[in-house]
N, C-alpha and C positions, 0 to 999 in steps of 0.2 A: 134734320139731325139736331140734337140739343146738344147746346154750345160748351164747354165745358168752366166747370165753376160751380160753388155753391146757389142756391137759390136769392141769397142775401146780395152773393157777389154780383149775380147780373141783374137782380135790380138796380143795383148803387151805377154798374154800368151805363144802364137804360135811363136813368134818372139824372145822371153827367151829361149822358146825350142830348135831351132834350134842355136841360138848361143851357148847353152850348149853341142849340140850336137857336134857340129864344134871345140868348143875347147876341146874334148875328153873324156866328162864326163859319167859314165858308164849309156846306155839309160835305162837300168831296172830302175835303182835311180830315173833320170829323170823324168820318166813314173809316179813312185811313187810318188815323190814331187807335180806333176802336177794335179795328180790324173786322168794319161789320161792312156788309151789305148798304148803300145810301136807300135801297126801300126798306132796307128796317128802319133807318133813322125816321122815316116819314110815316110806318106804322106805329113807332111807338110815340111819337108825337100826337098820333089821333088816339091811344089810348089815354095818353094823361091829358086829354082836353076833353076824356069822355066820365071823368070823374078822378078823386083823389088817389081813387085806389085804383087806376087805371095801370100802375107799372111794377103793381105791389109782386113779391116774390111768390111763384105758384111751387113748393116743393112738390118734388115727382113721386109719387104713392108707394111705386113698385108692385109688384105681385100682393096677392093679398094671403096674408099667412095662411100657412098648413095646419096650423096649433089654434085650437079658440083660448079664448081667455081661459076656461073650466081647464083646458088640457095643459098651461102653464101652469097655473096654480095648484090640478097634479103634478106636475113637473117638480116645480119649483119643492113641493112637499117631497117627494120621491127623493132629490136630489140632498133635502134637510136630514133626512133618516141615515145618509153617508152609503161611501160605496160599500163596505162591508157587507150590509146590509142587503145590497143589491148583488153578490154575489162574490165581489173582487175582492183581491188579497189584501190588498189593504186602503185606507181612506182617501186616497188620491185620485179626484175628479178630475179627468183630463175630457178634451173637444171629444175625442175618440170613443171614448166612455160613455160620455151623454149621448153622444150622435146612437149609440147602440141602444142604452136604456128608451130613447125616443120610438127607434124602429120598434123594439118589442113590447112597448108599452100602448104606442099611442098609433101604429104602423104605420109613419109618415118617417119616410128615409131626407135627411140632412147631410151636407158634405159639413167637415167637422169645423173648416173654417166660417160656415154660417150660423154654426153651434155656438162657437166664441164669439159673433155677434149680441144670437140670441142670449146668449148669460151675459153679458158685458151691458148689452142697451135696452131689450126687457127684462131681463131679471135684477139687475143689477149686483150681478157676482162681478166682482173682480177674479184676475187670476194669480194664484200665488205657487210661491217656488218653496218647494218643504225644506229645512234646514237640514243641512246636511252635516252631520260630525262622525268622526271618525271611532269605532267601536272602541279602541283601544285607549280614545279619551280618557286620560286622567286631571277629574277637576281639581283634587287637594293637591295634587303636585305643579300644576298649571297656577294656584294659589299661593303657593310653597314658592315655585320662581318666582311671580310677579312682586310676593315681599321681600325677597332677598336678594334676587339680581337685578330685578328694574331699578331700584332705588341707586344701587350702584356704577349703572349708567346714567341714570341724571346728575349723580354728583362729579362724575368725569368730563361732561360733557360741560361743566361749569368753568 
């Protein structure tokens, strides 16, 4: 089972270990400190004697995407053209959205929370929150106060 942590993280691990080890510290300790196994302290000891890059971080691949490159960059174009476009009421791209446009576009089904992966670390969307105001907003009278009663809160407040 792999241990949990980034891949940065258990190298820096792996590589504490063995110089602990190298400078003489008792490997039971070690073991314990680390919360490892004492045979991993002695495998990864024969890795970094088997070269420099013996303890280097292997990140884990995962599955290998449903989407090719060509089918993001559909995507990605798809998604540029806005929802309107694509059928919805109005311009707001949510996970749920995309995950549909994907099924009918490209017929590979996503849960939506793998969607906001995909826009976030390959496409590189961010997610944004539309501004919300109230219809009854009035700017010139919002205007109107902020010149003639803010003023006379700062000078009471003096």
């Amino acid at each position: 089972m792999r241990p949990i942590g980034t891949p940065e993280e258990l190298q820096r691990r792996r590589t504490r270990a063995v110089e602990l080890m190298n400078s003489g510290q008792s490997h039971t300790q070690i073991a314990e400190i680390l919360g490892v196994d004492r045979g991993s302290l002695y495998r990864w000891r024969t890795m970094a004697r088997n070269g420099p890059d013996g303890l280097n971080a292997i990140p884990h691949p995962g599955p290998p995407s449903q989407l090719t490159e060509t089918q993001l960059h559909e995507l990605e174009f798809l998604l540029g053209q806005g929802a309107k476009a694509q059928g919805w009421p109005n311009e707001l791209w949510t996970a749920k959205r995309v995950a549909k446009l994907i099924q009918k576009f490209f017929d590979v089904q996503y849960h939506e929370g793998h969607v906001r992966k995909i826009m976030r670390q390959v496409l590189h969307w961010t997610g944004q929150k539309p501004e919300c105001q109230a219809r009854e907003r009035d700017e010139d009278e919002i205007e109107r106060w902020k010149n003639e009663e803010f003023p006379r809160i700062k000078k009471s407040a003096r």
